[in-house]
Structure formats: structure tokens, C-alpha cells
C-alpha positions in Angstrom: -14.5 26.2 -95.2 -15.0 22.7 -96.7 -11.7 20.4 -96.6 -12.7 17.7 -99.7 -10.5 14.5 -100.9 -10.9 11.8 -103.2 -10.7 8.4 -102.2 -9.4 5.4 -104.4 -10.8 2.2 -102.9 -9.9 -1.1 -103.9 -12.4 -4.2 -103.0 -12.2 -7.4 -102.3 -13.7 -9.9 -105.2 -17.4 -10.3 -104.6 -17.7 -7.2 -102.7 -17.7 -3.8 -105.0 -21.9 -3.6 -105.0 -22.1 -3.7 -101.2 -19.1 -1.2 -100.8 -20.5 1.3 -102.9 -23.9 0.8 -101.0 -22.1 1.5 -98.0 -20.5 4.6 -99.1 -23.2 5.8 -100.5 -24.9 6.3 -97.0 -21.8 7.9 -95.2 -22.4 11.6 -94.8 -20.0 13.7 -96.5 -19.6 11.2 -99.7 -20.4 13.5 -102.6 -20.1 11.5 -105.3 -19.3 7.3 -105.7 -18.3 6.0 -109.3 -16.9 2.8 -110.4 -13.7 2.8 -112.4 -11.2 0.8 -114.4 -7.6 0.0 -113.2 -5.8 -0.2 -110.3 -8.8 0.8 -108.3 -12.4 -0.4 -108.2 -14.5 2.6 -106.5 -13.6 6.5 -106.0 -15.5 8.5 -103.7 -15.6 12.3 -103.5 -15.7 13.5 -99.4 -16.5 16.8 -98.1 -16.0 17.4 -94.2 -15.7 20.3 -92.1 -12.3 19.8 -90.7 -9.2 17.7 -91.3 -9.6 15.6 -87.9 -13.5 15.2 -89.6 -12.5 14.1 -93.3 -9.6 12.0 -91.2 -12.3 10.5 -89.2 -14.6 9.5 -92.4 -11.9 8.5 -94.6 -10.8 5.7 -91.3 -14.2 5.1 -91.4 -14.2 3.9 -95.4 -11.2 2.2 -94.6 -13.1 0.0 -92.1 -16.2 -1.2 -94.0 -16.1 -5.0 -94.5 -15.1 -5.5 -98.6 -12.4 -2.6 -98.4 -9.1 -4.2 -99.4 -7.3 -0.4 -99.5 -7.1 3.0 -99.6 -5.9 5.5 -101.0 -6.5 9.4 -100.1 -5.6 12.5 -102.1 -6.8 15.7 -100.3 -7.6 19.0 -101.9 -5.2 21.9 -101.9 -5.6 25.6 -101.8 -3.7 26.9 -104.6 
């Protein structure tokens, strides 16, 4: 079973083409769309496990133009 999130990234000024380049690469990013607001980018990840989508959404967290994130993982319901 798939654990999936959606990840609201803000970028530093200059930086939101290379950040959705980067994500766009990552395995597991389903989906990466600009939007208007508080945030710049949101990213749709899929991983196998928690620890994994844990692991990948650290990983977001570190490329260079990230300024924050913000996580909001899928429930059962």
C-alpha cells in the first residue's frame, strides 16, 4: 500500500524554476504545479512506507532554493 502527501514548498526569490526542476527528478514526485499564495510550488509524493515518504519529503526540504515546507499526508478514511 502507497502512503502519499502533498507538499507546500516555498522558494527563495530567483529560485522557483530550478526547484521545480529538481523535484521533478525525485522518484516518487507525482505531480509539481506552481501556485498562488502563501506557497510557491506543491508536489504530490507517493512512497512505499512512512520512514520512505519521511526520507523524500527531508530530502525536498534540502534542495538549495527551498525556503520551507510544509507536509500534509494522506489519511485512510
Amino acid at each position: 500500500m502507497l502512503v502519499s502527501a502533498c507538499v507546500l514548498i516555498r522558494t527563495s526569490h530567483g529560485k522557483f524554476e530550478e526547484v521545480v526542476k529538481m523535484l521533478r527528478q525525485i522518484k516518487g514526485v507525482q505531480r509539481v504545479f506552481p501556485v498562488l499564495g502563501r506557497y510557491d510550488v506543491v508536489t504530490d509524493v507517493e512512497a512505499s512506507d512512512i520512514s520512505e515518504l519521511g526520507s523524500k519529503v527531508l530530502r525536498i526540504g534540502r534542495l538549495t532554493g527551498v525556503v520551507f515546507t510544509e507536509t500534509l499526508v494522506e489519511i485512510e478514511q
